[in-house]
N, C-alpha and C positions, 0 to 999 in steps of 0.2 A: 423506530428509526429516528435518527439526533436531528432536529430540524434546526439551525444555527440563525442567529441574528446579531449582526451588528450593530452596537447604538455608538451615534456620532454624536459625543456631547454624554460630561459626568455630573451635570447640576443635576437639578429638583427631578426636570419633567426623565433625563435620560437612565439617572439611577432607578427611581420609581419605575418605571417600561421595564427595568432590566430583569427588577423583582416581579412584576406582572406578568413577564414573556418567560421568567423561570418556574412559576409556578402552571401555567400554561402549556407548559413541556417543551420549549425552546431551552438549545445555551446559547445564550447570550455573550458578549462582547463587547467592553464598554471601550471606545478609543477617545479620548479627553485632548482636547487641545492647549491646554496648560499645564502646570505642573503639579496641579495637587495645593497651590497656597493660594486659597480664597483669602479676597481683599473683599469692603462689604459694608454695609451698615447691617441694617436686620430688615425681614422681612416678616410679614403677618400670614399666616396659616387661620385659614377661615376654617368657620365650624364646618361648611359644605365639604373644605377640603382634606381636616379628621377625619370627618364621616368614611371619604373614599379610602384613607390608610385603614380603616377599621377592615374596612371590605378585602383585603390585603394580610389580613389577619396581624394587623401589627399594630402598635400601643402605642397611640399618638403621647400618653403621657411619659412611657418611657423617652419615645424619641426629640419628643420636644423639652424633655427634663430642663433644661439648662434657662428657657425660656421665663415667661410667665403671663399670664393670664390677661388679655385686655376685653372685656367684653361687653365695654361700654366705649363710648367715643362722645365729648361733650364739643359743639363747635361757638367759636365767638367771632365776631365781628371787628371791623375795623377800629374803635376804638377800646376794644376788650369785654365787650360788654357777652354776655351767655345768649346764645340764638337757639340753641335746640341740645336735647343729648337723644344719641345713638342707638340702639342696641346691636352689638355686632357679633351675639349669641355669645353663648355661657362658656363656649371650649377655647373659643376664637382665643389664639396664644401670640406672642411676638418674639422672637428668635433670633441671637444675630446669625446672620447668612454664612456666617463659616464654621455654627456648631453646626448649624443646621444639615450643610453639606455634608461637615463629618460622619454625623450620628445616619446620614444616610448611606454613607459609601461605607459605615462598618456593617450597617445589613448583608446590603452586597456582597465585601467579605465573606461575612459568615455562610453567605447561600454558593460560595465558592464562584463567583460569578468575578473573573475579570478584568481588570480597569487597566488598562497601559494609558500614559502619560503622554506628552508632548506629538501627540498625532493629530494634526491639523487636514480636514479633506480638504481633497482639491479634485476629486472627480467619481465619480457614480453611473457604471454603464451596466446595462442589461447583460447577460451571460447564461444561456440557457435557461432554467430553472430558476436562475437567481440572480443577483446581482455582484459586480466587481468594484473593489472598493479603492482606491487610491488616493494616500497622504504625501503630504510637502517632503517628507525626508525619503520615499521610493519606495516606503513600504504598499505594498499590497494585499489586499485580502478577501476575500468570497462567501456569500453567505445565501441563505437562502431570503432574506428579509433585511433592509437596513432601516432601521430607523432612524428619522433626521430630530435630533435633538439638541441642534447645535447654537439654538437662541436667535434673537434679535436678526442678527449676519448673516444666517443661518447659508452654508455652503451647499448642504443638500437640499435645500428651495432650489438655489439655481442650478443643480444638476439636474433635478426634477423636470424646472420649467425656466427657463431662460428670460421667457418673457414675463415670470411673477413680479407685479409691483415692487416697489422698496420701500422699508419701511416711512413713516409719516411723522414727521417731526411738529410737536406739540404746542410750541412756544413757552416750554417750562427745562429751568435747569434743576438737575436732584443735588443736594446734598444731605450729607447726614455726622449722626457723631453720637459720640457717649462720654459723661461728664468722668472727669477722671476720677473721682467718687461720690458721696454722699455732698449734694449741696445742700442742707437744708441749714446748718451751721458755719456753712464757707462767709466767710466775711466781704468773700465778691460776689454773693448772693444777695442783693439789697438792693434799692432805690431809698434814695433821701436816707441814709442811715438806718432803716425798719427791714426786717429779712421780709423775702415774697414766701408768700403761700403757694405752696405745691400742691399737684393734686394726689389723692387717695393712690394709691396704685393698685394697677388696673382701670385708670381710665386714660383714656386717648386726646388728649386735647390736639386741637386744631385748630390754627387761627387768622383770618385775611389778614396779613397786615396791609402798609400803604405800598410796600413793591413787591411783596413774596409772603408766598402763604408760610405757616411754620405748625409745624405739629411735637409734640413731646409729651412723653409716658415717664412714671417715677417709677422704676425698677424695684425689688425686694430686696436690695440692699442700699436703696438710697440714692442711688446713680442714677440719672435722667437720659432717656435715649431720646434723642431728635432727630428731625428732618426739617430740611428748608426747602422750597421749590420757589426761585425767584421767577419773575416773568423775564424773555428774553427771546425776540424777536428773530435773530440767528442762532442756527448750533454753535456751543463753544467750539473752535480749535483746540487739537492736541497739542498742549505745551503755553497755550493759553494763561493760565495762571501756574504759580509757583503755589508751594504753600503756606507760604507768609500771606502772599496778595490774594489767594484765594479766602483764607480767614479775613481777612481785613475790609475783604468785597462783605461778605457776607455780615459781616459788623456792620457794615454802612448801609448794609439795606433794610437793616434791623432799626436802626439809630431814634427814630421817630416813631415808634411801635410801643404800647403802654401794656402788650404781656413781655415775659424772660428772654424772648428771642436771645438778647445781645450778652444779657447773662450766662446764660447757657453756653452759649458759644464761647465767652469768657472762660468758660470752668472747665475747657474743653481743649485738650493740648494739639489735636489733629482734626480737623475738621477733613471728612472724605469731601472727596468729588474734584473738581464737580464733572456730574453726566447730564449729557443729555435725555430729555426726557422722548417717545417713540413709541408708536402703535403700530399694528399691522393690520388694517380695518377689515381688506375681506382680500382672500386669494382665491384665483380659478381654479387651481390646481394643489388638494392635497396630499392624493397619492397617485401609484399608475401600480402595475400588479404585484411588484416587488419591493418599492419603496414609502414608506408615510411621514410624515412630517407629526411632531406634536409639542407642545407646549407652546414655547416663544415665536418658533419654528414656522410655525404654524397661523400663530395668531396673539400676537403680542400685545398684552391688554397694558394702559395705561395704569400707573402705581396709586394714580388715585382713586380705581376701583376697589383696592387692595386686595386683590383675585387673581394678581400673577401664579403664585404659588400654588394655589389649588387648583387653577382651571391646569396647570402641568399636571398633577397628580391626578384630578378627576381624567384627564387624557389618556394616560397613562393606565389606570385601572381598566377603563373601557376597552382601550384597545387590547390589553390579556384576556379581558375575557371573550371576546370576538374573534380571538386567533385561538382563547382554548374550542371554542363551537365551531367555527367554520376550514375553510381553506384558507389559504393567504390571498389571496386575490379578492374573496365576498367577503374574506374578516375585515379586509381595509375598508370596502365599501361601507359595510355597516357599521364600524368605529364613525365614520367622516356623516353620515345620514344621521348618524347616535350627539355627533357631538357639534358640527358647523353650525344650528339653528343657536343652541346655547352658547356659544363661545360668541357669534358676533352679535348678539342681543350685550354680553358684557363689557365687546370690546367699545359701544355705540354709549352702552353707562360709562365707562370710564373715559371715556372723550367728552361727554356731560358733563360730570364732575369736574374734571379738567379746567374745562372753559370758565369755572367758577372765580377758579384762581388768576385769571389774567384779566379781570374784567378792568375795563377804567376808571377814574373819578366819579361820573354817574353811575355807571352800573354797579357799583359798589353799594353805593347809598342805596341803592334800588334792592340790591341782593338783601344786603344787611335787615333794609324795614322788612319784606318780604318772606325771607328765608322761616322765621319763627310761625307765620300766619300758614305760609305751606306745609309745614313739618305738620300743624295741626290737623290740617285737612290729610295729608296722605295717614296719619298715624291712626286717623278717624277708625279705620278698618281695620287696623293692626299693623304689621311691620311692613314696609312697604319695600324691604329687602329680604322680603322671604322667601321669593322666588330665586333669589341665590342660596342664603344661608343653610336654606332646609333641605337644600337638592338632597337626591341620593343618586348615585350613578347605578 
């Protein structure tokens, strides 16, 4: 008998569920609230979060092709100096967010699973057996299962549970960007006339500066992929900056900072963002007998754990195999019993991390001496992220 589920929401964690709940023996149903054109910097896919596509039977190296390899991470201090390097396992890849989407909705495709466009919900009622599903344009639709994968905003949170928190705003703005090629020769790559040293690629630099942290990796063609996270005590408004003045902001916050920050950004004809930054620390409510929440949805982890991506997909695996073993009612149980301990363990790290980047004039200095003497102690016993990196679901 066809057991039907709708996933609300076409990103990371919704695609993933779609190929889990197909292989599971659901058809699924992807309804996407946009149009199919990811806008984006890139995101990191942890080794934890390969590991779970492996279990999916599918090829993290085919699907992340386009990407490449970061699996180291070096960080420096306020005034550039080296504090610690990372290890952030051997597979751990960086992607930007619109191959990434691609190469997951041509799965989909192939498993004949799908995806209509421009369906935004706006409401989720029980219906016998199942549930009734309702978007902004009057369409309607019924399934035996809906899955809420509709991120950060998420619509089927509050159809769920009205009274769920909202999300928690971080005091960090995101931006991001990609040099418009190869800077190692650009003649606006320099201080004092002498070109700067890049790093090897494959390693992740990250760096306090004096307003906003800045991270950047050197691509296999040359190109430098970045991110900025300035501190910033309100969410931006929409329409806030323009794109002139949002580059310009972020020049200036760079301006007194002795790594590439401003370089970079120089070399860079579109600086995204800016976003705000936002977690979802713990919800009462993940499912009820017909509905579940997963990814974002769910549990919105801060960017600076870099485990948004995987903690969707490890969501996403588990809950297929808990609807291929059980009923729908004790599958949902056991996905939310399987995954709630680990999800807010990482969302509690990545609000950690976080608070790294907004520290003030002392606590800087404090981090900075500090930082290298801790990395020493926690590394005493090994990785002292290997309670993420090595999960397996």
């Amino acid at each position: 008998m066809t057991k039907t589920a709708i996933v609300a929401g076409g990103g990371i964690a919704g695609t993933v569920a779609a190929l889990a709940l197909h292989r599971a023996g659901f058809t699924p149903h992807i309804y996407e609230a946009g149009d199919g054109d990811e806008t984006g910097a890139f995101v990191t896919v942890a080794a934890n979060g390969l590991n779970a596509l492996r279990d999916l039977d599918l090829d993290p190296a085919q699907l992340l092709a386009a990407g490449f390899a970061t699996p180291r991470m070096q960080l420096r201090g306020g005034k550039g100096q080296f504090l610690a390097e990372l290890p952030l396992g051997d597979t751990t890849t960086t992607i930007r967010r619109a191959d990434l989407y691609q190469g997951l909705r041509d799965l989909v495709r192939a498993a004949d699973i799908p995806i209509t466009y421009g369906k935004r919900l706006v409401s989720a009622v029980p219906d016998g057996a199942g549930v009734r599903v309702g978007f902004e344009d009057g369409l309607e639709v019924r399934g035996e299962l809906l899955i809420g994968a509709d991120g950060l905003n998420s619509r089927t949170r509050k159809a769920l549970d009205p009274a769920a928190p909202a999300p928690r705003y971080l005091g960090l703005l995101n931006a991001g960007g990609f040099t418009d090629g190869p800077v190692k020769d650009a003649p606006e790559f320099s201080r004092g006339g002498k070109p700067m040293q890049l790093p090897e690629a494959g390693v992740m630099q990250m760096a306090f500066g004096r307003q906003a942290f800045f991270g950047w990796a050197t691509a296999p063609d040359g190109s430098v992929w970045w991110f900025a996270n300035p501190a910033r005590r309100e969410p931006v408004e929409r329409g806030e900056f323009t794109a002139t003045s949002w580059r310009a902001y972020l020049l200036d916050v760079f301006a007194d900072d002795p790594f590439p920050a401003r370089e970079l950004i120089g070399a860079t004809s579109t600086a995204l963002g800016p976003w705000n930054t936002w977690d979802v620390p713990r919800l009462p409510v993940w499912h009820d007998d017909r509905i579940v929440l997963v990814g974002d949805a769910a549990h919105a982890v801060s960017p600076s754990s870099g485990q948004g991506a995987s903690m969707a997909i490890e969501d996403a695996v588990v809950l297929g195999r808990c609807l291929g073993a059980e009923q729908i009612p004790a599958a949902l149980s056991a996905y939310e019993r399987i995954r709630r301990p680990r999800v807010e363990r990482v969302v509690a790290y990545g609000k950690r991390s976080g608070s790294t980047k907004t520290a003030g004039p002392i606590g800087a200095k404090v981090r900075d001496a500090l930082t290298p003497l801790i990395m020493r102690m926690l590394y005493r016993r090994g990785n002292p992220q290997a309670w993420i990196l090595d999960h397996r679901v």
